[in-house]
Predicted model as a PDB file, atoms N, CA, C, CB and O in Angstrom, pLDDT in the B-factor column:
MODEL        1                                                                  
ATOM      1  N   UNK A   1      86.914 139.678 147.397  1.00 72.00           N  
ATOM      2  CA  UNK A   1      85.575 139.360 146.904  1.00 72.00           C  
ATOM      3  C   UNK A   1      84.578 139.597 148.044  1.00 72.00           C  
ATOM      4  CB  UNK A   1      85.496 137.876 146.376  1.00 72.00           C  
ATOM      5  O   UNK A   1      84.834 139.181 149.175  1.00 72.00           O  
ATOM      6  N   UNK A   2      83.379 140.296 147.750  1.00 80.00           N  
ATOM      7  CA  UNK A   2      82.393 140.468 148.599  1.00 80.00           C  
ATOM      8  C   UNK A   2      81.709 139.148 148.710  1.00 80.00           C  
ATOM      9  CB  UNK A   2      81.540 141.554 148.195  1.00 80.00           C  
ATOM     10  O   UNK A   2      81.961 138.211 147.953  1.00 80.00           O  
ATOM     11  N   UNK A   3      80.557 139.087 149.984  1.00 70.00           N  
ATOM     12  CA  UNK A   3      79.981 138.510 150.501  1.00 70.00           C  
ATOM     13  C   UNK A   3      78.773 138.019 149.661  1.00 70.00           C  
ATOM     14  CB  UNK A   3      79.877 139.093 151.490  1.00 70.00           C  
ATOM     15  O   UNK A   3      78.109 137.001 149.854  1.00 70.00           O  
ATOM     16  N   UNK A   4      78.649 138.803 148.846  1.00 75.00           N  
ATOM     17  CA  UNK A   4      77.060 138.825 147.974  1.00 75.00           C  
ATOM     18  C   UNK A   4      78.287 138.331 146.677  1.00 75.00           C  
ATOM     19  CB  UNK A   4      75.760 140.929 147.738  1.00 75.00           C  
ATOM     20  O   UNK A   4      77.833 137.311 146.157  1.00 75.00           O  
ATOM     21  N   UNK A   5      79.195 138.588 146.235  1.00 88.00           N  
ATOM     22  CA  UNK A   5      79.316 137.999 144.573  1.00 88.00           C  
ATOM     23  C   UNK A   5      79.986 136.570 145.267  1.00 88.00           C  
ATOM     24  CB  UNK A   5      80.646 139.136 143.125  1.00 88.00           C  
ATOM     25  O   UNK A   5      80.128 135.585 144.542  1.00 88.00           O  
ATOM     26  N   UNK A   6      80.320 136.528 146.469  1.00 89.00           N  
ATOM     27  CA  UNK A   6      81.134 135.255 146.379  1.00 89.00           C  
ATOM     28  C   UNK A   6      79.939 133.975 146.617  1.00 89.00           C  
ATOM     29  CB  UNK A   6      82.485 135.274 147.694  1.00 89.00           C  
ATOM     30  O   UNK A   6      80.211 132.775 146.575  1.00 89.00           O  
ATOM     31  N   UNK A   7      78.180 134.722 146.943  1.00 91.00           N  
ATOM     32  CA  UNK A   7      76.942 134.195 147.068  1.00 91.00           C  
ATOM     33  C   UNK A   7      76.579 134.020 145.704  1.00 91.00           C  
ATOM     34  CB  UNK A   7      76.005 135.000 147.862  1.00 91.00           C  
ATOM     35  O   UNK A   7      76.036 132.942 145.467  1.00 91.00           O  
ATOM     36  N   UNK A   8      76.777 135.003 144.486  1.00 94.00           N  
ATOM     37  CA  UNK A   8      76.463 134.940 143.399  1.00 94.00           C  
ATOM     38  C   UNK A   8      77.048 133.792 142.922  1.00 94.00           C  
ATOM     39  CB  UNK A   8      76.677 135.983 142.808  1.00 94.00           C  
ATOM     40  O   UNK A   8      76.354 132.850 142.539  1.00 94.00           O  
ATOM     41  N   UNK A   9      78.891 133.753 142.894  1.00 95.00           N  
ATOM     42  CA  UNK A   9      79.234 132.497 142.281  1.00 95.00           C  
ATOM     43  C   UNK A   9      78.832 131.153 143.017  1.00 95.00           C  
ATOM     44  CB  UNK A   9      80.666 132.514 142.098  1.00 95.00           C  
ATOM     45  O   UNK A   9      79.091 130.058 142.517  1.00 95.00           O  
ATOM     46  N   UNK A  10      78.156 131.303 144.285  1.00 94.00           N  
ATOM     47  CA  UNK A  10      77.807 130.229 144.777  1.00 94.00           C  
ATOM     48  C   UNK A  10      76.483 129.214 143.943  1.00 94.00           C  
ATOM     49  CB  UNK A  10      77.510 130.717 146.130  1.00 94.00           C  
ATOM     50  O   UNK A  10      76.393 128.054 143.540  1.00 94.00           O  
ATOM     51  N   UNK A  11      75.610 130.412 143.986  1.00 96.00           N  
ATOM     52  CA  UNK A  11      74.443 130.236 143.695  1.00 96.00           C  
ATOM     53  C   UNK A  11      75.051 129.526 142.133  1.00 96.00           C  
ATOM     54  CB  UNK A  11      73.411 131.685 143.828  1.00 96.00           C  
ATOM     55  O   UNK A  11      75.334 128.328 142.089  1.00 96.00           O  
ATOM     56  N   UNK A  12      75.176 130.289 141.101  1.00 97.00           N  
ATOM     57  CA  UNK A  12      75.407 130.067 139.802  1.00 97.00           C  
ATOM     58  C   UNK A  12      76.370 128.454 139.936  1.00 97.00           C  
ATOM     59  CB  UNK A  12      76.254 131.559 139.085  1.00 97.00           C  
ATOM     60  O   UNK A  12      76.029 127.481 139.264  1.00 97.00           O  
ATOM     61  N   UNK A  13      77.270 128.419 140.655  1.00 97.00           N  
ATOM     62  CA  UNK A  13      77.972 127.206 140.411  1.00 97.00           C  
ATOM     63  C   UNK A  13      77.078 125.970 140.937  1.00 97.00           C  
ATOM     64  CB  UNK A  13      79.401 127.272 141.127  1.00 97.00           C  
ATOM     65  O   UNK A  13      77.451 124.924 140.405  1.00 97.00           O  
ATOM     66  N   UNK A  14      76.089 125.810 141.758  1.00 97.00           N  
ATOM     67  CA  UNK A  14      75.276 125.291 142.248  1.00 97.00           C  
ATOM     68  C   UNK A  14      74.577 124.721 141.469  1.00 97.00           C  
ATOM     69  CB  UNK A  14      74.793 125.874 142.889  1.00 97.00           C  
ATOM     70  O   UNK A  14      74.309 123.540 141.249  1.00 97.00           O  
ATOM     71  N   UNK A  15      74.216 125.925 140.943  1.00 97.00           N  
ATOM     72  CA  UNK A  15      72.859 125.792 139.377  1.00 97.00           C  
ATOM     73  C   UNK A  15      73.240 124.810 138.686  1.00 97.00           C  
ATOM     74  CB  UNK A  15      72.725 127.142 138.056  1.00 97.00           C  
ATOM     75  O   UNK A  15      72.669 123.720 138.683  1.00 97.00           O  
ATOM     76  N   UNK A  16      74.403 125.142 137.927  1.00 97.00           N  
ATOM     77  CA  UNK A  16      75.319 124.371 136.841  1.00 97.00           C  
ATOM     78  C   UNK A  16      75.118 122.813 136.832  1.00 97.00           C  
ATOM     79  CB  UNK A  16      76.930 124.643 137.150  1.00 97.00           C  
ATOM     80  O   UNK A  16      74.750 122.023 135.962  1.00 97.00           O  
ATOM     81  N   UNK A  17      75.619 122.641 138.532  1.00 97.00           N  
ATOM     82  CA  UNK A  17      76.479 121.375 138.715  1.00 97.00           C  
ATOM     83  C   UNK A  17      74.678 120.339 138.416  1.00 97.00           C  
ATOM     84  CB  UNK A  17      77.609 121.259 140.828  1.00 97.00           C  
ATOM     85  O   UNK A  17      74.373 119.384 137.701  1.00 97.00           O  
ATOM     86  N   UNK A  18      73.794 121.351 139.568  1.00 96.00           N  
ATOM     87  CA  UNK A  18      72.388 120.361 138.938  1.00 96.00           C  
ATOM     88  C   UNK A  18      71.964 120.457 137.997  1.00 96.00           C  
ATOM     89  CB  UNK A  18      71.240 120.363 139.412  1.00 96.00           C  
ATOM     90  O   UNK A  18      71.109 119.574 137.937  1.00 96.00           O  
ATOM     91  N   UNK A  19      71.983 121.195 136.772  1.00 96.00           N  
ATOM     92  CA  UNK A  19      71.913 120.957 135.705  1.00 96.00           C  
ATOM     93  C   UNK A  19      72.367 119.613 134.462  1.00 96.00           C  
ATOM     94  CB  UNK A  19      72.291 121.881 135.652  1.00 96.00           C  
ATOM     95  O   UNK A  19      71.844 118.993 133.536  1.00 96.00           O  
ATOM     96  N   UNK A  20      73.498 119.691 135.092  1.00 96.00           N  
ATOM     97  CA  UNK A  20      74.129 118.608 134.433  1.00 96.00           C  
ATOM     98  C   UNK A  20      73.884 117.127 134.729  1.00 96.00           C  
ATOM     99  CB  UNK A  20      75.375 118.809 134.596  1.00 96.00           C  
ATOM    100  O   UNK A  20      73.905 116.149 133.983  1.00 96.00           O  
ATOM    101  N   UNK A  21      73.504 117.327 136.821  1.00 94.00           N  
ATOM    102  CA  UNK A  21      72.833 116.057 136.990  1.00 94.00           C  
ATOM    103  C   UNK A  21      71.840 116.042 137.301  1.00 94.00           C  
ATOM    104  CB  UNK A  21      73.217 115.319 137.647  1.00 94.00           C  
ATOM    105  O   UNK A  21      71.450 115.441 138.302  1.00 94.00           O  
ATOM    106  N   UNK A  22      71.206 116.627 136.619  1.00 91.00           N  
ATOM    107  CA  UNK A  22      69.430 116.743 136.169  1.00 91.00           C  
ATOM    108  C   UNK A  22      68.879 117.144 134.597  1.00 91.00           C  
ATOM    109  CB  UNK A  22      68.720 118.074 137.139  1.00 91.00           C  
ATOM    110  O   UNK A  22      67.830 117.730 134.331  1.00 91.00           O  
ATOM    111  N   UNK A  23      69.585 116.803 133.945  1.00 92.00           N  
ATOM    112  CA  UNK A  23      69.171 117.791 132.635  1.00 92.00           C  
ATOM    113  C   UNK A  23      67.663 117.075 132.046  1.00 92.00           C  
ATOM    114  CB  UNK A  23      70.637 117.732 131.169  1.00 92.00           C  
ATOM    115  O   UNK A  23      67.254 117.081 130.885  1.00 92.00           O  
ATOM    116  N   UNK A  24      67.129 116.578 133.048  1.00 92.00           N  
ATOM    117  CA  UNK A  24      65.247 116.287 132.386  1.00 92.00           C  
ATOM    118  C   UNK A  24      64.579 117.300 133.060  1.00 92.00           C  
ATOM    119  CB  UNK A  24      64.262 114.576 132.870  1.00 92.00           C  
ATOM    120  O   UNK A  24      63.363 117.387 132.890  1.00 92.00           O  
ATOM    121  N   UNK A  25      65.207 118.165 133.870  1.00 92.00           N  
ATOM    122  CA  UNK A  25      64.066 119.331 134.602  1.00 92.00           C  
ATOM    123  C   UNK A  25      65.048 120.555 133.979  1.00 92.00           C  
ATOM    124  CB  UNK A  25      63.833 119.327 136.837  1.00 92.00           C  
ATOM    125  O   UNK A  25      66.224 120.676 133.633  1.00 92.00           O  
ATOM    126  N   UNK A  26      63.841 121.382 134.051  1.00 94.00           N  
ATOM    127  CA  UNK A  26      63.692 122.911 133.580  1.00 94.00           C  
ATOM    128  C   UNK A  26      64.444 123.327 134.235  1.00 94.00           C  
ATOM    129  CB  UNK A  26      62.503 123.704 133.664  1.00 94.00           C  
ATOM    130  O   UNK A  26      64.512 123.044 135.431  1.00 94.00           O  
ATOM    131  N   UNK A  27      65.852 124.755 133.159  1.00 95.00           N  
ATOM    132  CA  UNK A  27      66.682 125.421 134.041  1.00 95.00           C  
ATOM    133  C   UNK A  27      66.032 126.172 134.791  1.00 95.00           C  
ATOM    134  CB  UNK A  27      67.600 126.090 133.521  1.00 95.00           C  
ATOM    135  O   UNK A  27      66.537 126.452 135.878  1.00 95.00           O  
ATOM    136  N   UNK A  28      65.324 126.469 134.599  1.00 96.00           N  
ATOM    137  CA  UNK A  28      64.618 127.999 135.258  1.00 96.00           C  
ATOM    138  C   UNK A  28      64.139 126.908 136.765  1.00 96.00           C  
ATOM    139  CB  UNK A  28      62.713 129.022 133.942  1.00 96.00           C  
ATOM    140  O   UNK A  28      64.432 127.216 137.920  1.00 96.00           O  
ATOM    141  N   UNK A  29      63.430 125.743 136.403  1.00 95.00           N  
ATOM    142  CA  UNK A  29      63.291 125.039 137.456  1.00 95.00           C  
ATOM    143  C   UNK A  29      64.330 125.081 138.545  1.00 95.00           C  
ATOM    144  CB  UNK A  29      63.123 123.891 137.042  1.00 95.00           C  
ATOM    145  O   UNK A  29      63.949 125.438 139.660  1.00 95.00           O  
ATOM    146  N   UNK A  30      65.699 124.736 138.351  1.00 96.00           N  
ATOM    147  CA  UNK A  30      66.800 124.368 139.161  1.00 96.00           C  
ATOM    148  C   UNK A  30      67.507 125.606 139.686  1.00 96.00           C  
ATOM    149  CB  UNK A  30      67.740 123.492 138.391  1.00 96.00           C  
ATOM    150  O   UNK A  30      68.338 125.506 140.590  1.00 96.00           O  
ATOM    151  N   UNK A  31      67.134 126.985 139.034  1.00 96.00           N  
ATOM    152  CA  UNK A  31      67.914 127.862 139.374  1.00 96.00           C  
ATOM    153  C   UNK A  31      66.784 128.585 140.642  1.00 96.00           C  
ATOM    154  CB  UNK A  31      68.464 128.769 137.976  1.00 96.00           C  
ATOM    155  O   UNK A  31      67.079 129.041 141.747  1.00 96.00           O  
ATOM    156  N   UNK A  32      65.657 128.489 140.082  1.00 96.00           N  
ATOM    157  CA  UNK A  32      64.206 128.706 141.251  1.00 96.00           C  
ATOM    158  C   UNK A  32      64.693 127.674 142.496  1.00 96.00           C  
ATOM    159  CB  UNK A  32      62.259 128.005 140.433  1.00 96.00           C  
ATOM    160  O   UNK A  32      64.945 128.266 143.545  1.00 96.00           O  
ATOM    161  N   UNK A  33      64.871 126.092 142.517  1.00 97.00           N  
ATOM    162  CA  UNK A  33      65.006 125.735 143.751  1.00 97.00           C  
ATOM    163  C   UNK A  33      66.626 126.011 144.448  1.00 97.00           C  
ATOM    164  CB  UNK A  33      64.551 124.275 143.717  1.00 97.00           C  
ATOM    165  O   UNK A  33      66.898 125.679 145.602  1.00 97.00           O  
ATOM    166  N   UNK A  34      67.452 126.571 143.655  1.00 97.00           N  
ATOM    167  CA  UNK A  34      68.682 126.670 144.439  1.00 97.00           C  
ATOM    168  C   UNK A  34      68.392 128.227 145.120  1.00 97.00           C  
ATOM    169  CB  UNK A  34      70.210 126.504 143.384  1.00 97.00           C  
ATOM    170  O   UNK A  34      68.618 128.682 146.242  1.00 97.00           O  
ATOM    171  N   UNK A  35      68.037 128.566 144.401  1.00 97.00           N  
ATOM    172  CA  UNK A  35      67.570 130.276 144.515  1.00 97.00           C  
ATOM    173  C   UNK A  35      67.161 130.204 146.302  1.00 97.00           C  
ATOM    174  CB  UNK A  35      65.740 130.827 143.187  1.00 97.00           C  
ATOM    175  O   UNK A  35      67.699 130.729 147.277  1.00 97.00           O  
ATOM    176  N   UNK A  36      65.893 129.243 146.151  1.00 97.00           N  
ATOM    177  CA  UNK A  36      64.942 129.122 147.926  1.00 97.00           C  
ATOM    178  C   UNK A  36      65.890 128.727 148.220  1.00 97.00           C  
ATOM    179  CB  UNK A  36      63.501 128.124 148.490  1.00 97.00           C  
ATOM    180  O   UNK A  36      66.262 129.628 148.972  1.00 97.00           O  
ATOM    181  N   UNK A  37      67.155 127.556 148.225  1.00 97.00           N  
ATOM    182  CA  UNK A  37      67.654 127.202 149.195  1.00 97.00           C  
ATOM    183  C   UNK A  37      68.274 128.354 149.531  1.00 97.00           C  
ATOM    184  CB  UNK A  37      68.323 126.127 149.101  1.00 97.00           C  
ATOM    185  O   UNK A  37      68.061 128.836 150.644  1.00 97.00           O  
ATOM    186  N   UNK A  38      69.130 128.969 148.632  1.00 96.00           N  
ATOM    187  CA  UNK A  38      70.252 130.067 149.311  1.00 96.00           C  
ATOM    188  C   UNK A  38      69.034 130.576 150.271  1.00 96.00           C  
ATOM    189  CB  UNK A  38      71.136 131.525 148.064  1.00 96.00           C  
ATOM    190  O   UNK A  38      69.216 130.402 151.476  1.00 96.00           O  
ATOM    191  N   UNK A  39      67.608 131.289 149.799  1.00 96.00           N  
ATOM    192  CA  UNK A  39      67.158 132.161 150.411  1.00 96.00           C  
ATOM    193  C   UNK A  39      67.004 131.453 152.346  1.00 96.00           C  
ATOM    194  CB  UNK A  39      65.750 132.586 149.448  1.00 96.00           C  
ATOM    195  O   UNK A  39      66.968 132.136 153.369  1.00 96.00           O  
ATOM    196  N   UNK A  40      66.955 130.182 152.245  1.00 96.00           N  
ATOM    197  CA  UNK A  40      66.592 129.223 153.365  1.00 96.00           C  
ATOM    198  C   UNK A  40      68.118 129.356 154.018  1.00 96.00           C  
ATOM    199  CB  UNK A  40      66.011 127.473 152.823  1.00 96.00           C  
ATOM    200  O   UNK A  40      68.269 129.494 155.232  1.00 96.00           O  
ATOM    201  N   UNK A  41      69.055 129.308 153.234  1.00 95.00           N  
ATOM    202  CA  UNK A  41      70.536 129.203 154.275  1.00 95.00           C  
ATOM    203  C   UNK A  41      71.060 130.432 154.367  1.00 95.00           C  
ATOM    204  CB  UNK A  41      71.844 128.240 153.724  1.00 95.00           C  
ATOM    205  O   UNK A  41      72.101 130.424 155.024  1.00 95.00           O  
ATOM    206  N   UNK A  42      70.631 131.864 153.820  1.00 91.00           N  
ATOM    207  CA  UNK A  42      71.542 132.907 153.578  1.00 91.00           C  
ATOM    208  C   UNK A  42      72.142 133.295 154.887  1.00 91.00           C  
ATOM    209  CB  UNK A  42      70.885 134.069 152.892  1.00 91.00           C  
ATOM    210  O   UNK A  42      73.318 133.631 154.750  1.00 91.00           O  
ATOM    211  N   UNK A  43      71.799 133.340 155.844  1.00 91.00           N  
ATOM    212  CA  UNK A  43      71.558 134.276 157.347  1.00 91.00           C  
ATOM    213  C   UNK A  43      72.406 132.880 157.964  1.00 91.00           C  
ATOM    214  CB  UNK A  43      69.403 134.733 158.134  1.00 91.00           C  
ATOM    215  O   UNK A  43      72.163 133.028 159.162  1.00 91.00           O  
ATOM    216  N   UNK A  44      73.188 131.712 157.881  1.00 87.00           N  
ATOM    217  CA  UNK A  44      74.239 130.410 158.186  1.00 87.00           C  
ATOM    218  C   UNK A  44      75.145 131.422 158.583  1.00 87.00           C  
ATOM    219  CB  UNK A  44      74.828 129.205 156.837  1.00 87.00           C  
ATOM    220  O   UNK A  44      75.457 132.365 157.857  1.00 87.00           O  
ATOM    221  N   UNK A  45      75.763 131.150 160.252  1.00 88.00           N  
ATOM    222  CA  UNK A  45      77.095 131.568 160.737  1.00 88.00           C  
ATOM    223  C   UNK A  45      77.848 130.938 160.269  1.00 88.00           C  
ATOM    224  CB  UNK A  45      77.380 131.569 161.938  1.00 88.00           C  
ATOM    225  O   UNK A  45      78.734 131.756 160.020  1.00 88.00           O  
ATOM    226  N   UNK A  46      78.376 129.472 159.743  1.00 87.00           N  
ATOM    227  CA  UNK A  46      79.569 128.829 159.484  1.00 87.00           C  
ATOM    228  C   UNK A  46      78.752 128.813 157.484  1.00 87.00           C  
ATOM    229  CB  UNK A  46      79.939 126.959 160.736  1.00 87.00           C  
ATOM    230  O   UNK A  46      77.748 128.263 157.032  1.00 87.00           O  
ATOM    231  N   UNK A  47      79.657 129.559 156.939  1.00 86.00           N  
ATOM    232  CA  UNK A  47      79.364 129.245 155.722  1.00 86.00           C  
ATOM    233  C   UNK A  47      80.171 128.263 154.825  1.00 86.00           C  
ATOM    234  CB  UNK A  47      79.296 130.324 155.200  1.00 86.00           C  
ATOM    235  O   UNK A  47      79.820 127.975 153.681  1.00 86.00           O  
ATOM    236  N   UNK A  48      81.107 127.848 155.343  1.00 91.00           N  
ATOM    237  CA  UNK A  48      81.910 127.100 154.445  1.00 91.00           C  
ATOM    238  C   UNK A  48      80.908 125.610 153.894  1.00 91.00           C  
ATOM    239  CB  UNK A  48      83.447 126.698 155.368  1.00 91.00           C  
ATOM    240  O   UNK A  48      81.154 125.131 152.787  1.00 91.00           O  
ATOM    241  N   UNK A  49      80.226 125.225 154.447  1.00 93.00           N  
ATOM    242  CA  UNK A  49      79.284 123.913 154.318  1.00 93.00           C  
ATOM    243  C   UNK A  49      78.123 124.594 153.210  1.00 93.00           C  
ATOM    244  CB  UNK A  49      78.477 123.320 156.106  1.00 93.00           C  
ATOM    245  O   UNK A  49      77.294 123.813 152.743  1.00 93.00           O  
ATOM    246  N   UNK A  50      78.074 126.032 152.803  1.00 92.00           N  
ATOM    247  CA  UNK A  50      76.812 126.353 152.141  1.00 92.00           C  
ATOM    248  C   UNK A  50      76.597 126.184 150.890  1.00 92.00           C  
ATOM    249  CB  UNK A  50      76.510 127.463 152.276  1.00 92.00           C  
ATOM    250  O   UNK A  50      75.595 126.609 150.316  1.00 92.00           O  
ATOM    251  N   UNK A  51      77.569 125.512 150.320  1.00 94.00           N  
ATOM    252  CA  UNK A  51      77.227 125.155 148.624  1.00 94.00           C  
ATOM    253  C   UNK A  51      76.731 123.688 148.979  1.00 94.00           C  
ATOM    254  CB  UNK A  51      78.825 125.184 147.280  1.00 94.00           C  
ATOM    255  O   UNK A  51      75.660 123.493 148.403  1.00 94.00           O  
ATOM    256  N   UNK A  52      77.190 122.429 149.833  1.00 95.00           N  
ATOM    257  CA  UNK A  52      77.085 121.513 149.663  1.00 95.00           C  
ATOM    258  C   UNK A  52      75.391 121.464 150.448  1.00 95.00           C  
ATOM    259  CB  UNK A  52      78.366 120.803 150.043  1.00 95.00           C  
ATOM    260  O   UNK A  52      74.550 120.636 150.099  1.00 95.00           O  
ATOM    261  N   UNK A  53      75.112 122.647 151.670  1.00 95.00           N  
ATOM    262  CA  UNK A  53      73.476 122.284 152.214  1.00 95.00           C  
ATOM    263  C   UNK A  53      72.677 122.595 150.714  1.00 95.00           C  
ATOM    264  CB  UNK A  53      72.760 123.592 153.799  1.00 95.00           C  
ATOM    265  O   UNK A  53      71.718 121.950 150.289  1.00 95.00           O  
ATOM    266  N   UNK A  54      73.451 123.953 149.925  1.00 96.00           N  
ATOM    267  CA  UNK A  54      72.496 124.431 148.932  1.00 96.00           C  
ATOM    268  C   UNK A  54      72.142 123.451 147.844  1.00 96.00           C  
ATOM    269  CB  UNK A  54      73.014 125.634 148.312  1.00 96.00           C  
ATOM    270  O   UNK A  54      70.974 123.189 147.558  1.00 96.00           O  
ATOM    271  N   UNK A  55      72.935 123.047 147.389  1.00 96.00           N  
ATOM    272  CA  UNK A  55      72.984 121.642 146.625  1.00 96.00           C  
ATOM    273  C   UNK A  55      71.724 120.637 146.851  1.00 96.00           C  
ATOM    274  CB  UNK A  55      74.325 120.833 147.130  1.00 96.00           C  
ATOM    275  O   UNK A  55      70.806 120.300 146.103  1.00 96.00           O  
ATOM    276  N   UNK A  56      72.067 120.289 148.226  1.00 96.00           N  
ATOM    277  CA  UNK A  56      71.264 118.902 148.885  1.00 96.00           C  
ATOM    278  C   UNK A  56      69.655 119.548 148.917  1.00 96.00           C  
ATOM    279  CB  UNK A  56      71.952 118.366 150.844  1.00 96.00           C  
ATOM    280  O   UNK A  56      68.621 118.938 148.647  1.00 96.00           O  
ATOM    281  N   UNK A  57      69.779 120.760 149.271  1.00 96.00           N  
ATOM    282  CA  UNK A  57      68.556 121.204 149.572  1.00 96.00           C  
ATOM    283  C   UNK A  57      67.355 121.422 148.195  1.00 96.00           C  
ATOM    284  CB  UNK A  57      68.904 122.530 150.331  1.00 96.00           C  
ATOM    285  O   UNK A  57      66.238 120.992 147.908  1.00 96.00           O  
ATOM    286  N   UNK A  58      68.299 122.287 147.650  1.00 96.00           N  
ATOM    287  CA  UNK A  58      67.975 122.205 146.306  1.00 96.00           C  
ATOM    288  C   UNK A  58      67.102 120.852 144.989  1.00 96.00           C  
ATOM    289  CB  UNK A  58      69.262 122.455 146.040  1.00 96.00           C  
ATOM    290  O   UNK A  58      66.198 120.771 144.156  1.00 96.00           O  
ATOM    291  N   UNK A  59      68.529 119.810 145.835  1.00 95.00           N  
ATOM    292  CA  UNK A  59      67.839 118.139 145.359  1.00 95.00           C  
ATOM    293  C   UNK A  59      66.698 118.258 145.675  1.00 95.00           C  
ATOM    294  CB  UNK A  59      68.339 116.683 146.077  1.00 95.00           C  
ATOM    295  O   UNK A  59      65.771 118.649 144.967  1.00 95.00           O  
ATOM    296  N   UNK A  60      66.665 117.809 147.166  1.00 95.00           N  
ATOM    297  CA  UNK A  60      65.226 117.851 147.706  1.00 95.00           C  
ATOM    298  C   UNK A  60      63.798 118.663 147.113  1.00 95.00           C  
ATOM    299  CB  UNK A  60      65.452 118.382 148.978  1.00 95.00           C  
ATOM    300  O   UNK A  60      62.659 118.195 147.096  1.00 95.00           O  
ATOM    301  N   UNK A  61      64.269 120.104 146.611  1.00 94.00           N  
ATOM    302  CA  UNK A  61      63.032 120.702 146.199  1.00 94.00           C  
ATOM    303  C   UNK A  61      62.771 119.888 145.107  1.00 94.00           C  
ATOM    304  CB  UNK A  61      63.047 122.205 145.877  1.00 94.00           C  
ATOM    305  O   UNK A  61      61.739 119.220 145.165  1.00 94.00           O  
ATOM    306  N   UNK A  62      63.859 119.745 143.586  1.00 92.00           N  
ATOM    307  CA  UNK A  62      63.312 119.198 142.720  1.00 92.00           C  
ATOM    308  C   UNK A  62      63.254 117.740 142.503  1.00 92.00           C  
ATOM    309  CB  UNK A  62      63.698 119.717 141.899  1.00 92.00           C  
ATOM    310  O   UNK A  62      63.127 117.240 141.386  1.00 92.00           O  
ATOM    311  N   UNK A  63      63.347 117.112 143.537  1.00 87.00           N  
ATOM    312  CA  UNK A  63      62.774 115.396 143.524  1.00 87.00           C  
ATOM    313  C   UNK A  63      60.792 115.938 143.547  1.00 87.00           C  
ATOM    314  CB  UNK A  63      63.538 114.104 145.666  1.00 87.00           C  
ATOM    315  O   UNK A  63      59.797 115.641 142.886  1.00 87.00           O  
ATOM    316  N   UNK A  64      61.167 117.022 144.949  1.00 85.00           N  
ATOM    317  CA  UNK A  64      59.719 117.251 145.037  1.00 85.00           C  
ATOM    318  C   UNK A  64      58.937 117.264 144.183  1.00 85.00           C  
ATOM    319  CB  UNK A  64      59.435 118.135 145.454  1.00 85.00           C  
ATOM    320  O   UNK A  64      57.870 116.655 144.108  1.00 85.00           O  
ATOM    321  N   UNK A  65      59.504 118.094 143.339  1.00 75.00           N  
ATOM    322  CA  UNK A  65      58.473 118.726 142.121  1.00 75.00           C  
ATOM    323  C   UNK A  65      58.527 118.187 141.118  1.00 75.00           C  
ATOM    324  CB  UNK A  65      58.611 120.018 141.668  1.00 75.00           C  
ATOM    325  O   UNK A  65      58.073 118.828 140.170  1.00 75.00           O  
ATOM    326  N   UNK A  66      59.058 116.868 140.839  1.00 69.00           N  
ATOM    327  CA  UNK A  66      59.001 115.665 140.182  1.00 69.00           C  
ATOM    328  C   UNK A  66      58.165 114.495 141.015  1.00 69.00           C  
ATOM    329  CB  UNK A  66      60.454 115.266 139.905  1.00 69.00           C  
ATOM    330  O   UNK A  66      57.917 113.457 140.403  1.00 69.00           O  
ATOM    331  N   UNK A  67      57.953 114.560 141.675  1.00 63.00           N  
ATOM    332  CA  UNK A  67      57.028 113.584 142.060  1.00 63.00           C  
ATOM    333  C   UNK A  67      55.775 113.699 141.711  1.00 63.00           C  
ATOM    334  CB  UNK A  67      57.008 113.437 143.243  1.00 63.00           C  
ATOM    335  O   UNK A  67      55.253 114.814 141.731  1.00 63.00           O  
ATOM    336  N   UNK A  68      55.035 112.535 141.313  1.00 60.00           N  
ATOM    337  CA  UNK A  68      53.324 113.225 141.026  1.00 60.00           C  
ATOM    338  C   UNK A  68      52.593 112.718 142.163  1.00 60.00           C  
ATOM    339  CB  UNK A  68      52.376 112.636 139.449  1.00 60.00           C  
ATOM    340  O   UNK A  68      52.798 111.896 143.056  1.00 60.00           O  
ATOM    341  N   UNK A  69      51.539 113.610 141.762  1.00 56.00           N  
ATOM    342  CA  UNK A  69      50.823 114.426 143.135  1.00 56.00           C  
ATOM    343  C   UNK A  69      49.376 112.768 143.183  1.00 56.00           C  
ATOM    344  CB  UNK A  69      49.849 116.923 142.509  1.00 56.00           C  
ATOM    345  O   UNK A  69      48.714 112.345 142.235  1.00 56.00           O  
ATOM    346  N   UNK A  70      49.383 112.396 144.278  1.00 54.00           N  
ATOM    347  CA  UNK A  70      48.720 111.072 144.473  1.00 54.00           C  
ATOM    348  C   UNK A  70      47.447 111.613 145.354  1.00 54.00           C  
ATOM    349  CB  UNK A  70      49.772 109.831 145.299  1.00 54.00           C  
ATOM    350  O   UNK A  70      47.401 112.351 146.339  1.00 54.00           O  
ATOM    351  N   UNK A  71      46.265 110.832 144.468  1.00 56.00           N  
ATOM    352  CA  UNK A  71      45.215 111.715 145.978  1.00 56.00           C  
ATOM    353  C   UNK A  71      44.917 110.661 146.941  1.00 56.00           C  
ATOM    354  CB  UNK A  71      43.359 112.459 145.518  1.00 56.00           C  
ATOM    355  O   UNK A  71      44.883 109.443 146.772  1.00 56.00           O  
ATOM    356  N   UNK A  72      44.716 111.334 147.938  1.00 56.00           N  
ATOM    357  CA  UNK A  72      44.601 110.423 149.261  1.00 56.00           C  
ATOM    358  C   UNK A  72      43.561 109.314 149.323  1.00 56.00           C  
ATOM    359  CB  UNK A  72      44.276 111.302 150.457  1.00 56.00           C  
ATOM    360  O   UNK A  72      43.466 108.612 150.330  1.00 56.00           O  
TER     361      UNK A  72                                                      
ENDMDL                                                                          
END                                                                             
């Protein structure tokens, strides 16, 4: 398996798993913030840790974008 499909099933299995523990936000939402994370971790020398940063990272975007926006 190449480097890029074994990124593909990364990405896609990623998607999934927050889907299921997120299903009140938009897929297109969750597949957009896993998407930036890969794009944020792609270039990682030790990849074995890169589904679980992509994951976490991913959280992080869409807590973000569930939060409402408070003015100062």
């Amino acid at each position: 398996m190449t480097a890029e499909s074994e990124d593909a099933l990364t990405i896609r299995t990623v998607t999934e798993r927050l889907i299921k523990a997120h299903p009140q936000c938009d897929a297109h939402l969750v597949h957009s913030s896993v998407q930036t994370a890969y794009e944020e971790l792609r270039y990682a020398r030790v990849r074995t840790y890169l589904p679980v940063l992509m994951e976490r990272r991913a959280r992080d975007l869409l807590l973000s974008d569930q939060q409402p926006e408070h003015p100062i």
